[in-house]
Backbone bond lengths (Angstrom), bond angles and torsions (degrees), N, CA, C in turn:
res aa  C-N    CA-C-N  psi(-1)  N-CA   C-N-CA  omega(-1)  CA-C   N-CA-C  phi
1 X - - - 1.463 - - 1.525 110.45 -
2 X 1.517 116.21 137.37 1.483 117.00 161.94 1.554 108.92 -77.76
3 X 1.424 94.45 146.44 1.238 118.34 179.44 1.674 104.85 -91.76
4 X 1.405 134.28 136.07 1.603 152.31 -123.73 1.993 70.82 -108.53
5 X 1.525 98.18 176.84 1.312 111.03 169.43 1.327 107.36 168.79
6 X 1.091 116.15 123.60 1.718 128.50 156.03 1.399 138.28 -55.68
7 X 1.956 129.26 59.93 0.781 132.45 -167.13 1.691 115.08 -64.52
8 X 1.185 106.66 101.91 1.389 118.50 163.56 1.615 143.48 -41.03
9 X 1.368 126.88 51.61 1.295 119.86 -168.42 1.635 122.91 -94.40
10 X 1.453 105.25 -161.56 1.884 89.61 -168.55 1.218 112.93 -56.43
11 X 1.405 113.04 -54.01 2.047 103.98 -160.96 1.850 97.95 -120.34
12 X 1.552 120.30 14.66 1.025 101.02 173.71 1.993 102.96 -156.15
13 X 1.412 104.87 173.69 1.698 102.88 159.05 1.298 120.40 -125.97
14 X 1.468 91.43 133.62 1.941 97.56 177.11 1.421 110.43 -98.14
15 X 1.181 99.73 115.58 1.889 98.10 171.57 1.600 98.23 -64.76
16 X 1.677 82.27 148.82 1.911 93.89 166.43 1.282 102.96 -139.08
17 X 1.648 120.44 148.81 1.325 133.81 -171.56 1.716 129.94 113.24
18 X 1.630 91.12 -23.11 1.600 85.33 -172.52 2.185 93.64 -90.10
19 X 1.090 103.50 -39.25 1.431 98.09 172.38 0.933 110.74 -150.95
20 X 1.612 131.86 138.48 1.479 161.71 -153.75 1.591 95.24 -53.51
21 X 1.303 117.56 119.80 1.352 107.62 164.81 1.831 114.55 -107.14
22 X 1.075 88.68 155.02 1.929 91.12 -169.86 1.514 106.48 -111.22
23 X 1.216 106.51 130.36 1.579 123.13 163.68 1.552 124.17 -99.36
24 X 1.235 119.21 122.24 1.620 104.44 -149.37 1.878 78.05 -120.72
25 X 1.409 109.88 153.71 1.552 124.95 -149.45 1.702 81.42 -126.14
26 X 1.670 103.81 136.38 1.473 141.31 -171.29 1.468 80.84 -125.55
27 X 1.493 130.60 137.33 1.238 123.54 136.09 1.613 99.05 -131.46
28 X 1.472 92.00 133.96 1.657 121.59 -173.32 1.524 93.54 -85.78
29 X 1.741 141.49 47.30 1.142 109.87 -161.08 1.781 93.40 -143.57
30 X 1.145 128.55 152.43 1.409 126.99 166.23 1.634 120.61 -53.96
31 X 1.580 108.18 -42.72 0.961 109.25 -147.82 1.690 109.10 -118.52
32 X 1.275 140.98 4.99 1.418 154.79 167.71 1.596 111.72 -33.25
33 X 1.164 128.22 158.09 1.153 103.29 -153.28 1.512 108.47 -118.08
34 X 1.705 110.45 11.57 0.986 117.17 140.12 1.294 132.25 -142.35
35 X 1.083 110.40 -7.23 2.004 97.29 152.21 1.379 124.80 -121.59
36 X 1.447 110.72 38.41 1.503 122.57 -170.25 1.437 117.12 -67.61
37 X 1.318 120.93 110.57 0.987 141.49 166.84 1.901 117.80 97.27
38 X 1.376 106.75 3.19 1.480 124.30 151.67 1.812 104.87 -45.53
39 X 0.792 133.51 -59.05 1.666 129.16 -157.68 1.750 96.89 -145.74
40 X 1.550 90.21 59.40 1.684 99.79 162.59 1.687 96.87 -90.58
41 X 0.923 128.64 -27.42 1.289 135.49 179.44 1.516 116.67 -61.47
42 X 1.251 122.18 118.06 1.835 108.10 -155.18 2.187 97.16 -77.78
43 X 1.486 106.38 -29.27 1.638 98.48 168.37 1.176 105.59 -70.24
44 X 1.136 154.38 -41.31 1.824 141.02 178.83 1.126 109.77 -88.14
45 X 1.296 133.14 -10.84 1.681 124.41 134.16 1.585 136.24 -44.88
46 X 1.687 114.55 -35.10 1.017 128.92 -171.68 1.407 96.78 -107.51
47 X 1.401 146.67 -0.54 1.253 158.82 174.34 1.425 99.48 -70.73
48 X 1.885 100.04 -71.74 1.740 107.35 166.13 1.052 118.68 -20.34
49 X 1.839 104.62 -85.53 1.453 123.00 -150.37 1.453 98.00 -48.19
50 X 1.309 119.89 -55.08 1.756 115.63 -175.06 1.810 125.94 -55.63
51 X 1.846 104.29 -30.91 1.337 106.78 162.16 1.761 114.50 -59.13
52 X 1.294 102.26 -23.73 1.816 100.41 -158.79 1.400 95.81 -95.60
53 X 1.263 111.78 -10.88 1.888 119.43 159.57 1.171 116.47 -44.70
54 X 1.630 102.65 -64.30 1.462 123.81 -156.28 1.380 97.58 -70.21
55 X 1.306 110.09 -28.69 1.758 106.10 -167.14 1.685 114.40 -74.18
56 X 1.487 88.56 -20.75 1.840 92.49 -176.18 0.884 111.82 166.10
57 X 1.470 118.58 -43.98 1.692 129.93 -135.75 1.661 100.32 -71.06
58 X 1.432 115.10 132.22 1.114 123.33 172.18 1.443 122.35 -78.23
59 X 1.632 140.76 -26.29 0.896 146.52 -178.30 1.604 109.76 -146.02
60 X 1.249 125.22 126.16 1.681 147.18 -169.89 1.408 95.84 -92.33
61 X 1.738 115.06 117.57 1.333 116.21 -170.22 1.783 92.10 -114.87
62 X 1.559 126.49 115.91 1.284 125.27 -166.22 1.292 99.00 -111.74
63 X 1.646 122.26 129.56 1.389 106.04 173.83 2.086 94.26 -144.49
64 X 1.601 92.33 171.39 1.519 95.98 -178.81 0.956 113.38 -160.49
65 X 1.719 107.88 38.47 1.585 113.51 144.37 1.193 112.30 -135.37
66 X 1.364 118.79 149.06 1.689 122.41 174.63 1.375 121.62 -55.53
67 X 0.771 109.90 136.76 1.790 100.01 150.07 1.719 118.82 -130.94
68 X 1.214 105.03 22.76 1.415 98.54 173.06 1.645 111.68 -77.99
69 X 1.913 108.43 141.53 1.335 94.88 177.03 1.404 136.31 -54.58
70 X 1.513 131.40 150.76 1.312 126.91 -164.89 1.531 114.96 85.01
71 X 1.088 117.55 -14.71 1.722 127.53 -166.92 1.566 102.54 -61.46
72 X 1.369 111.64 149.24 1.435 112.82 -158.31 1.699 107.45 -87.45
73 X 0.879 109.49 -174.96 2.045 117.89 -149.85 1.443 88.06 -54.75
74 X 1.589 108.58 147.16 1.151 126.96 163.50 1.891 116.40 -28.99
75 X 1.156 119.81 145.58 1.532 126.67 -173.98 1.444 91.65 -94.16
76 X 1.079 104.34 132.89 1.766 111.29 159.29 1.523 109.24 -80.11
77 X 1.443 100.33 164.12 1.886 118.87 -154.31 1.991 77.86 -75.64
78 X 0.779 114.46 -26.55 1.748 94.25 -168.46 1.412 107.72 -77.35
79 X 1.431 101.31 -47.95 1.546 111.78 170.55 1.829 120.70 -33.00
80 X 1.244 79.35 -68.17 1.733 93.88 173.63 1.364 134.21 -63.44
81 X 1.331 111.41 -20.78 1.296 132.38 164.36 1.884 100.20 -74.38
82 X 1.329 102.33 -69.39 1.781 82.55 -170.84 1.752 117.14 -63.09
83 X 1.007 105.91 10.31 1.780 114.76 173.81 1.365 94.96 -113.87
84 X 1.150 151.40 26.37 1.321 104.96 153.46 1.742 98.30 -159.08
85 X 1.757 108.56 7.56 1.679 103.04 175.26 1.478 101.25 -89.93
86 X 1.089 138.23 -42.72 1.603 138.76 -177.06 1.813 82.32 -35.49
87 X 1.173 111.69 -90.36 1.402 134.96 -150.90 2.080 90.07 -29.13
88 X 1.651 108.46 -57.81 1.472 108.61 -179.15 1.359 107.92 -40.57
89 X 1.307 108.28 -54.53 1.096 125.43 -145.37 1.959 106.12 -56.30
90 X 1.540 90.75 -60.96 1.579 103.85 178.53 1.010 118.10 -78.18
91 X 1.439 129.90 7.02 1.732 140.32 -162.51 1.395 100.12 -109.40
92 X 1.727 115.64 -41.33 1.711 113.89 148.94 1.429 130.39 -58.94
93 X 0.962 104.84 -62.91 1.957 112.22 172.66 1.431 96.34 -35.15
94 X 1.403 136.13 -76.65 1.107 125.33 -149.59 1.986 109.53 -81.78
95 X 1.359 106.26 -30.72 1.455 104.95 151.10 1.130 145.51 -126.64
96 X 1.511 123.76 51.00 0.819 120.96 175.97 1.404 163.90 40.19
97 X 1.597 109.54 -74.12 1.218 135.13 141.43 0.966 153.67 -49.17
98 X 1.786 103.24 -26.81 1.688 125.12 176.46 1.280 113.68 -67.71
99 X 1.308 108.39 143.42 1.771 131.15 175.09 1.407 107.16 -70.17
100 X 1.406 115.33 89.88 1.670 108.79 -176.74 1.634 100.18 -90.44
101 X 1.598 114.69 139.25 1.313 118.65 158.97 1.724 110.31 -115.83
102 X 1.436 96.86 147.67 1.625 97.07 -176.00 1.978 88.88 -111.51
103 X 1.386 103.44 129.37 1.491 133.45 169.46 1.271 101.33 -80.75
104 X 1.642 136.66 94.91 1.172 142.24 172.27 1.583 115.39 -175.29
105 X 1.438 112.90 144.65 1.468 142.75 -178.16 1.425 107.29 -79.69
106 X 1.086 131.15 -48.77 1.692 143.53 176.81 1.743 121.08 -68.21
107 X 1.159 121.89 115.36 1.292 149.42 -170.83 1.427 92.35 -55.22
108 X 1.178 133.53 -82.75 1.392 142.89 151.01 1.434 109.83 1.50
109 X 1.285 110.88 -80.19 1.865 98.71 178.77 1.295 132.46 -74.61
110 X 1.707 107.10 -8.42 1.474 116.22 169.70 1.971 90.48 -60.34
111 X 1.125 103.66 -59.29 1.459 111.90 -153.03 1.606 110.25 -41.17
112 X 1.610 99.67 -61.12 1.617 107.88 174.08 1.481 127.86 -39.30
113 X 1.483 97.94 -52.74 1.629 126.18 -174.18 1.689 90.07 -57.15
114 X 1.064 122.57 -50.48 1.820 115.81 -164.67 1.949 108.56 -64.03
115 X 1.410 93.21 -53.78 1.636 129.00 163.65 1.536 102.52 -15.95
116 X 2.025 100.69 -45.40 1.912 92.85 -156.60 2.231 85.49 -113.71
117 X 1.176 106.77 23.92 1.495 116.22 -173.11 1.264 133.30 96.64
118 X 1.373 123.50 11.27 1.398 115.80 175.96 1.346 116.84 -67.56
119 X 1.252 143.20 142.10 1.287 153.77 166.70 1.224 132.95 -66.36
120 X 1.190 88.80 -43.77 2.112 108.93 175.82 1.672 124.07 -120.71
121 X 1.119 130.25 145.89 1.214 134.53 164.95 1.760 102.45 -101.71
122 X 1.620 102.22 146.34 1.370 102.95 -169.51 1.545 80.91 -141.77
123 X 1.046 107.80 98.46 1.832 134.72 169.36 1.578 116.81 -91.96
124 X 1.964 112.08 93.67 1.331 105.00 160.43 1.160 132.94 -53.96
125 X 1.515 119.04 -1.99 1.476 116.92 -167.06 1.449 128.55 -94.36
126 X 2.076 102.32 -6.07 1.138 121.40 -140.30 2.076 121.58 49.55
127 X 0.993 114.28 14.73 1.457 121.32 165.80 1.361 92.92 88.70
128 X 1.356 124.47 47.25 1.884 133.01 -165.95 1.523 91.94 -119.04
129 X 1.866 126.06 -33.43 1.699 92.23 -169.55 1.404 105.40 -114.54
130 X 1.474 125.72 3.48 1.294 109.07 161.22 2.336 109.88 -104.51
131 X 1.017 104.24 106.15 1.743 103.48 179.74 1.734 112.44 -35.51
132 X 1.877 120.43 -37.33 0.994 118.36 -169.16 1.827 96.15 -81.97
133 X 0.946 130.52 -8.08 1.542 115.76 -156.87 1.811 103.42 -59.86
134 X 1.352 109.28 -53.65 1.498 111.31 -165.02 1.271 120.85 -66.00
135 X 1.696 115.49 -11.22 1.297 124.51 173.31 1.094 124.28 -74.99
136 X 1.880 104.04 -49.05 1.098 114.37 146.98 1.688 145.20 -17.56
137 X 1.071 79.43 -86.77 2.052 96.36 175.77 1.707 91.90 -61.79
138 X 0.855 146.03 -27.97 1.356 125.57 164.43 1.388 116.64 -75.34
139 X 1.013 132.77 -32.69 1.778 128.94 157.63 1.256 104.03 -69.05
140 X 1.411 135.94 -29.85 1.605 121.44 -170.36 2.246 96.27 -86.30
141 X 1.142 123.27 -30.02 1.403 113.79 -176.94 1.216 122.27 73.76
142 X 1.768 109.41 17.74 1.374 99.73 171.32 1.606 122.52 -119.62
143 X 1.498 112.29 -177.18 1.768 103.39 -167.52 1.460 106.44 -55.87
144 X 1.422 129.82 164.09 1.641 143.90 176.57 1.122 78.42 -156.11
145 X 1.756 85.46 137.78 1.345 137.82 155.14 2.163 107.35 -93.45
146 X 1.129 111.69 135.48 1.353 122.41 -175.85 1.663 95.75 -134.13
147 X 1.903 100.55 110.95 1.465 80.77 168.86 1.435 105.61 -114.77
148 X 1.358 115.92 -170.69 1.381 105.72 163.22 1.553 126.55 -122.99
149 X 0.988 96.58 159.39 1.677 95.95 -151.61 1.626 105.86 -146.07
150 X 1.163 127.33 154.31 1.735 133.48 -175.94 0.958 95.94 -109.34
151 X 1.138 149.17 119.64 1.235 139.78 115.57 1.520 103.54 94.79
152 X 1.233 119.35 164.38 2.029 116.45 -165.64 1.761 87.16 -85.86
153 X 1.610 105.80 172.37 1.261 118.49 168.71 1.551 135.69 -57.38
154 X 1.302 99.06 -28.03 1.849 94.29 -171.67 1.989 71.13 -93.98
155 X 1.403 136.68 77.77 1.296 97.56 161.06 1.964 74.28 -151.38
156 X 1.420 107.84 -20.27 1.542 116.88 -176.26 1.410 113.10 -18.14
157 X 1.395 97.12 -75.36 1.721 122.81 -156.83 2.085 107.63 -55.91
158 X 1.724 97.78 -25.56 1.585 91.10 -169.53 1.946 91.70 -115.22
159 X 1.276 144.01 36.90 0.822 147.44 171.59 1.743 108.02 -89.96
160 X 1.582 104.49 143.88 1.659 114.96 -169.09 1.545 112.81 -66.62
161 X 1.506 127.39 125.50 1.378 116.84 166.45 1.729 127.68 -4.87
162 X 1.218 145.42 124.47 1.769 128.46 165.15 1.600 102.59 -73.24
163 X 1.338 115.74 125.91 1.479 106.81 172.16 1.573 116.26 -62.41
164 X 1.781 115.19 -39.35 1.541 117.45 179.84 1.368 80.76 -130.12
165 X 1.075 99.12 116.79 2.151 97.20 158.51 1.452 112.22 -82.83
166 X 1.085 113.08 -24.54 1.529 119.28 -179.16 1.666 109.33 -59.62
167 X 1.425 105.43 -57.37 1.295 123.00 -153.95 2.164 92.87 -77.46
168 X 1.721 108.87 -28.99 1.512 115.34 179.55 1.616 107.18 -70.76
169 X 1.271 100.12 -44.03 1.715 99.28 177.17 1.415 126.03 -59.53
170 X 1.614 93.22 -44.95 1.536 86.35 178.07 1.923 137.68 -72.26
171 X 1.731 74.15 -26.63 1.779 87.13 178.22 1.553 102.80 -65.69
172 X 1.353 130.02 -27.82 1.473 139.05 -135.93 1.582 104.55 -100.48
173 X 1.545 88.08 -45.75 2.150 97.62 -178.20 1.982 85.83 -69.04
174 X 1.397 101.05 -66.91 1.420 101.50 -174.04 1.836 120.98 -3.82
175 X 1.532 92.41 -79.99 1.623 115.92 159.22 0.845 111.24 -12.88
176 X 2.113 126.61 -74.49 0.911 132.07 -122.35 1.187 94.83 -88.88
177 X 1.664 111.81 -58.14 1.378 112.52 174.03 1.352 130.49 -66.99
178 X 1.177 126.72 8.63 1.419 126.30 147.70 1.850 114.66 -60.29
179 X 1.695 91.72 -73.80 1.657 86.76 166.86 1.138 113.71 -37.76
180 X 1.156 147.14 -72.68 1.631 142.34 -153.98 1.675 88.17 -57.66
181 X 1.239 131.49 -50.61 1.466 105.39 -172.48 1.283 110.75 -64.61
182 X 1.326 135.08 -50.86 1.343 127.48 165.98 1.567 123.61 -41.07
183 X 1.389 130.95 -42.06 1.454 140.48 156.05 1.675 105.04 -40.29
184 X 1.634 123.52 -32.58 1.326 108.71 -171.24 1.106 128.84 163.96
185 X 1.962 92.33 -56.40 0.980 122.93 -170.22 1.810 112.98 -65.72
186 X 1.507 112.58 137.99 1.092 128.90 171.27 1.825 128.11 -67.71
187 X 1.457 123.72 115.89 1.231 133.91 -143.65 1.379 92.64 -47.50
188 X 1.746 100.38 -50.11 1.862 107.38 -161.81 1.308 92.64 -96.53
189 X 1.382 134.78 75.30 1.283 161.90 132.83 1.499 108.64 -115.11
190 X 0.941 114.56 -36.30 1.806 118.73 -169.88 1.884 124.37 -78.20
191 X 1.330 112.16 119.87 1.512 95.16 -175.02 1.698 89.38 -127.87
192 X 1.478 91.83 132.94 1.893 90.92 -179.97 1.549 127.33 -101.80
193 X 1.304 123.77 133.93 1.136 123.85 -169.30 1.608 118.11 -119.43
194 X 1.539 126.54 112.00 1.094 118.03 166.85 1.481 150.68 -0.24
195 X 1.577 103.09 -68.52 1.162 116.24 170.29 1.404 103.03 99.15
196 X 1.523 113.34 43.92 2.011 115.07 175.93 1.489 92.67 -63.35
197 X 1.802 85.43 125.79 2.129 104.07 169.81 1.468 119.02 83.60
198 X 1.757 103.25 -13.67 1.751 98.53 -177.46 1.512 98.77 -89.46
199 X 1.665 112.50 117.92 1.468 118.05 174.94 1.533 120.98 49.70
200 X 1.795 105.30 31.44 1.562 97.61 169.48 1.792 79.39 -133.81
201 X 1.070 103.40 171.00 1.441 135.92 176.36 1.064 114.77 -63.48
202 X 1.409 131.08 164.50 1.669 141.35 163.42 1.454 107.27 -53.31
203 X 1.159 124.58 -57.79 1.307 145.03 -178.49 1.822 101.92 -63.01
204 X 1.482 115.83 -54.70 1.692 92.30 -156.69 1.619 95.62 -83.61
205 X 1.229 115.93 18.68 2.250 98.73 162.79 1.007 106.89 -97.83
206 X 0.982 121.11 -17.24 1.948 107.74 164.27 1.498 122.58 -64.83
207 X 1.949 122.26 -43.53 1.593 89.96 176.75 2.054 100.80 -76.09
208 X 1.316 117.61 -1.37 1.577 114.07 -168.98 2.022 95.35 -65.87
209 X 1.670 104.82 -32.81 1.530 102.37 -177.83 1.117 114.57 -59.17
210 X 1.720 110.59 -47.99 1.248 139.75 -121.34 1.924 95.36 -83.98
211 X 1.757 106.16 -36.04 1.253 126.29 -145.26 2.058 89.02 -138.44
212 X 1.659 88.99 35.73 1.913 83.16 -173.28 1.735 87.08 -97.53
213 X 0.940 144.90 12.65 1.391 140.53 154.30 1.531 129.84 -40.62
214 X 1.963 88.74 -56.07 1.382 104.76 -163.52 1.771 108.81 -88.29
215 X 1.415 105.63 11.05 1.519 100.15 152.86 1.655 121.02 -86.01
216 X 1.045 109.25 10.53 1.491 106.75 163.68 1.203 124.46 -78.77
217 X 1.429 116.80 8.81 1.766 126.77 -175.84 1.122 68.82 -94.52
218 X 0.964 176.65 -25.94 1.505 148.05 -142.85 1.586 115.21 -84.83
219 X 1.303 104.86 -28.31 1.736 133.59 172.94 1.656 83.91 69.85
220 X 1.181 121.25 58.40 2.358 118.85 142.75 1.763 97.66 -142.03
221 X 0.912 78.62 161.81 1.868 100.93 163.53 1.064 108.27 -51.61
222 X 1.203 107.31 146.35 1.376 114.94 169.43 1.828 131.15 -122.09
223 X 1.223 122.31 89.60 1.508 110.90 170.83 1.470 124.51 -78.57
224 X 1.495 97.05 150.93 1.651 92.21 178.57 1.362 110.70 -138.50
225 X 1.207 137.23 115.68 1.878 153.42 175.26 1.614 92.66 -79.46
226 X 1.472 128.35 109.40 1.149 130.03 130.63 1.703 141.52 -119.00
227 X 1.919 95.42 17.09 1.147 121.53 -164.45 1.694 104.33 -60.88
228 X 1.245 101.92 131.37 1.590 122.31 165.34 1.489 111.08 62.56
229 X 1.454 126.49 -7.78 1.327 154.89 150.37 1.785 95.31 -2.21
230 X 2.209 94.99 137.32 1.554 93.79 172.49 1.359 115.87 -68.17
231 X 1.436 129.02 -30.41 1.549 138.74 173.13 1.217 112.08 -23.34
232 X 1.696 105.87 -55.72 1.379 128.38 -172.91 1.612 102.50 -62.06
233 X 1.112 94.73 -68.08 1.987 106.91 -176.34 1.233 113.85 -29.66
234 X 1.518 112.55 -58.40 1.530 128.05 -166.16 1.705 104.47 -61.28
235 X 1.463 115.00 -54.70 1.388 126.91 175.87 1.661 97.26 -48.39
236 X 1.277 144.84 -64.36 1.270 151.29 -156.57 1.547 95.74 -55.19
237 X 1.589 107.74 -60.19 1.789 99.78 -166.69 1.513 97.82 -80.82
238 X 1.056 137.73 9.39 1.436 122.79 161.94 1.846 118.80 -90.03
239 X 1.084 93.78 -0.07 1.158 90.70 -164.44 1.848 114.43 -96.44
240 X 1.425 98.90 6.08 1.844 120.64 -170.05 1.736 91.48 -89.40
241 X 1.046 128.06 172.35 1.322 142.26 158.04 1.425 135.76 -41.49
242 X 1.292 80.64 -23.31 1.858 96.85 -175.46 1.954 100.84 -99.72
243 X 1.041 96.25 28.63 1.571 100.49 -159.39 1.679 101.61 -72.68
244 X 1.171 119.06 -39.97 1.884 117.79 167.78 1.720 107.08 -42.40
245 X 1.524 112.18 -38.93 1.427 112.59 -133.02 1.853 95.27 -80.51
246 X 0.958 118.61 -49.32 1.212 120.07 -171.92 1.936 124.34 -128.43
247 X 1.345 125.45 95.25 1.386 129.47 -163.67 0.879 111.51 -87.83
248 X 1.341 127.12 34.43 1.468 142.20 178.70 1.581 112.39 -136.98
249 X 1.558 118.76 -10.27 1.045 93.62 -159.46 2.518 92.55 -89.42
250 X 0.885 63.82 171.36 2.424 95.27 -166.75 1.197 97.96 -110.46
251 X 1.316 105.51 149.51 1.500 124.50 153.84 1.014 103.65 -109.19
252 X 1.780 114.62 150.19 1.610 113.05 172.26 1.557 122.97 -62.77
253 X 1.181 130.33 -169.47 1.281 124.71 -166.48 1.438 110.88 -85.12
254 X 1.519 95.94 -29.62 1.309 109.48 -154.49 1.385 91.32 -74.58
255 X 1.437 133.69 -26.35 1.474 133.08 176.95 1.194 128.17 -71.27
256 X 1.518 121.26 1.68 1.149 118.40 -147.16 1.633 102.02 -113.67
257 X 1.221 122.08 29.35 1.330 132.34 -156.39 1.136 97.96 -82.67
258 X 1.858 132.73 -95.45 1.943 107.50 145.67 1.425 136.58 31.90
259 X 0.983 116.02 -70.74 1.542 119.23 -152.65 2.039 90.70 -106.91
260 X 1.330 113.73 -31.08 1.372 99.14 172.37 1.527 110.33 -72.22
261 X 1.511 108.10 -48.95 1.816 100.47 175.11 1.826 104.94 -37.80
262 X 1.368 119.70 -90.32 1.406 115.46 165.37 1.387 116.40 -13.34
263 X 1.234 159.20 -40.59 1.214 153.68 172.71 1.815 109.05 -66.68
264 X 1.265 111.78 -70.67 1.207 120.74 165.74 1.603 128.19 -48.03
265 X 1.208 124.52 -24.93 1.328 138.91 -176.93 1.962 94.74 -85.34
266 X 1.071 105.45 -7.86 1.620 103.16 -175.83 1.298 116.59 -131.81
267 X 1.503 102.15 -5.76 1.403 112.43 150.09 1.689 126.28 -66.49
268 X 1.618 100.94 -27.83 1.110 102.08 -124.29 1.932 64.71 -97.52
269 X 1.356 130.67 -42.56 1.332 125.53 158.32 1.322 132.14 -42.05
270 X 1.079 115.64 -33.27 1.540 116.46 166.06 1.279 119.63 -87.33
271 X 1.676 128.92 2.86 1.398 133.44 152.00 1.395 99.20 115.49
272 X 1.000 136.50 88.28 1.587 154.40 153.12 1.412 94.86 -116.94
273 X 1.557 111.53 131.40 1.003 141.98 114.23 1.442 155.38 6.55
274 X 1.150 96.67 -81.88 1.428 135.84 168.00 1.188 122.78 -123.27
275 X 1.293 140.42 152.18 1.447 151.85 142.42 1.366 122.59 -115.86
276 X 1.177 119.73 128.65 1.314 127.37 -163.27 1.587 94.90 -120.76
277 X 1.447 120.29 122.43 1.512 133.98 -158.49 1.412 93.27 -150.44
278 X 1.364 82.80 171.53 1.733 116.69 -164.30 2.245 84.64 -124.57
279 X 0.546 140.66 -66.43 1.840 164.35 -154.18 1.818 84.91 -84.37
280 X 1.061 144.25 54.25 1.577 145.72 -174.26 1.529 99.49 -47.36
281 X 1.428 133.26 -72.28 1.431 157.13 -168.57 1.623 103.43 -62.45
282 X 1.487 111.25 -33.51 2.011 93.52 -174.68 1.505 91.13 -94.28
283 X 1.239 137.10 -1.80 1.361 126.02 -150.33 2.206 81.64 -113.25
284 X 1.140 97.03 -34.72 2.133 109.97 173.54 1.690 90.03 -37.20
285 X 1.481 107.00 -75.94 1.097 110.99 -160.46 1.635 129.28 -73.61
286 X 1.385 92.21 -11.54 1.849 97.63 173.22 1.570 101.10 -85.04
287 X 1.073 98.91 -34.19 1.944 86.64 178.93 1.433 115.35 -52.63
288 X 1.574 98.98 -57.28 1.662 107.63 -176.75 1.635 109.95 -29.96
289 X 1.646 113.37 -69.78 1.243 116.79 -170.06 1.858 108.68 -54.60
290 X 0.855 113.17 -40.69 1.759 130.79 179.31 1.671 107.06 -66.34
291 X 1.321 96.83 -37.80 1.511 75.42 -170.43 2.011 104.02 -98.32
292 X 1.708 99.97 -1.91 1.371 99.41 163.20 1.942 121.67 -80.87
293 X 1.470 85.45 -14.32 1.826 82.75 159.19 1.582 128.37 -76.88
294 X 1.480 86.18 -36.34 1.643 99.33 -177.10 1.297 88.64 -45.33
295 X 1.503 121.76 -86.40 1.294 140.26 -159.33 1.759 112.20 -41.98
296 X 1.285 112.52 -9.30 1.594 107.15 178.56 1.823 96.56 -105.52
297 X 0.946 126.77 11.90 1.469 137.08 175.21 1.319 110.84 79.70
298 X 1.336 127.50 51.49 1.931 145.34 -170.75 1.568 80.10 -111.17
């Protein structure tokens, strides 16, 4: 069973636990590694975010820098700012009501993004590569996301095996979010996120799925992003006949729709929170059934 919780954000609270809430992912960015440069455009950004409304999604996660490995040179704070405040900006005006999250590392664009209404900061870095972030979001008072993550992106591919990723994640978010409470930040402000694919291997997110339960000692929420993910891909083309022949070969992203529902549908049993997706509407309806098991004590 998930344990209930009172997520604390600027002007309102979202309970989490009694049913799966979904965060459906806008990327304002050229280069993402699967809808990069679809809704670089801040009007077909806000076109999205409002379709992924209608579909379900409880909270609009907007971001406008990559982090897929190989992803090209870091975005400067101006850069990223004019990619992804229009989109806030007009994504409130026209709805109001919606739970905007801004997807960013920089103190600076958390700040703006809140400025034009975002609610949440959703920090790949766990609040590790900008020093001002945690001070920040504790003067701004709204929900953070803390994920965890190894090391920056161009550093993924040549980083050392994890002997337990399970046992690294947990000690590591643990940590992190202690500091952030000491930095300021308010406990029931905090929702913690793994980090499926950031600086672990193909191989180590499976026991992180397998054994994503036992981050509930942690006593926060828990979200988890494994939508359209290479983990996923790699598992998909292994799974054809030719599956000895080549351990490299991927499916594109766009294929990976299947095998992320299945990921998430077993997240969502071992106590997530949140799901943060790309697929808003197939991921609506896998919760329902999932989170009607939860609720019968599965």
């Amino acid at each position: 069973m998930r344990a209930i919780f009172q997520w604390k954000l600027d002007r309102r609270v979202l309970e989490l636990g009694r049913r799966t809430l979904i965060m459906g992912i806008v990327n304002v960015t050229p280069d993402s590694f699967s809808d990069g440069g679809l809704y670089i455009d801040a009007e077909k950004a806000v076109v999205r975010a409002e379709q992924l409304l209608d579909d379900g999604a409880a909270i609009i996660d907007v971001g406008g820098e990559s982090t897929r490995p190989g992803a090209a040179e870091p975005v400067s704070e101006e850069e990223e700012r004019r990619r992804v405040l229009p989109v806030i900006r007009d994504l409130k005006r026209r709805r109001p009501d919606a739970v905007v999250s801004v997807d960013t590392s920089k103190a600076s664009v958390a700040r703006a993004a809140v400025d034009l209404g975002a609610e949440v900061v959703n920090d790949v870095s766990g609040f590790r590569w900008d020093p001002k972030m945690a001070k920040t979001l504790a003067e701004l008072k709204v929900g953070a996301v803390l994920m965890h993550t190894r090391g920056r992106p161009e550093e993924w591919r040549t980083l050392p095996p994890i002997g337990d990723p399970v046992l690294l994640v947990k000690r590591e978010l643990r940590q992190w979010a202690e500091t952030a409470v000491l930095a300021g930040i308010k406990r029931d402000r905090l929702v913690l996120d793994p980090g499926f694919g950031f600086g672990k291997s193909f191989e180590e997110n499976y026991p992180l799925l397998a054994h994503f339960a036992e981050l509930q000692q942690m006593g926060f929420p828990l979200l988890a992003g494994v939508s359209r993910k290479s983990f996923i891909g790699r598992t998909l083309a292994r799974a054809g006949k030719d599956q000895d022949k080549d351990k490299n070969r991927d499916v594109e992203a766009a294929q990976r729709l299947y095998g992320t529902l299945a990921a998430e549908t077993a997240l969502i049993l071992k106590g997530a929170h949140i799901i943060r997706t790309h697929d808003v509407r197939f991921a609506v309806e896998a919760a329902s059934v999932a989170d009607a098991i939860v609720a019968s004590g599965g």
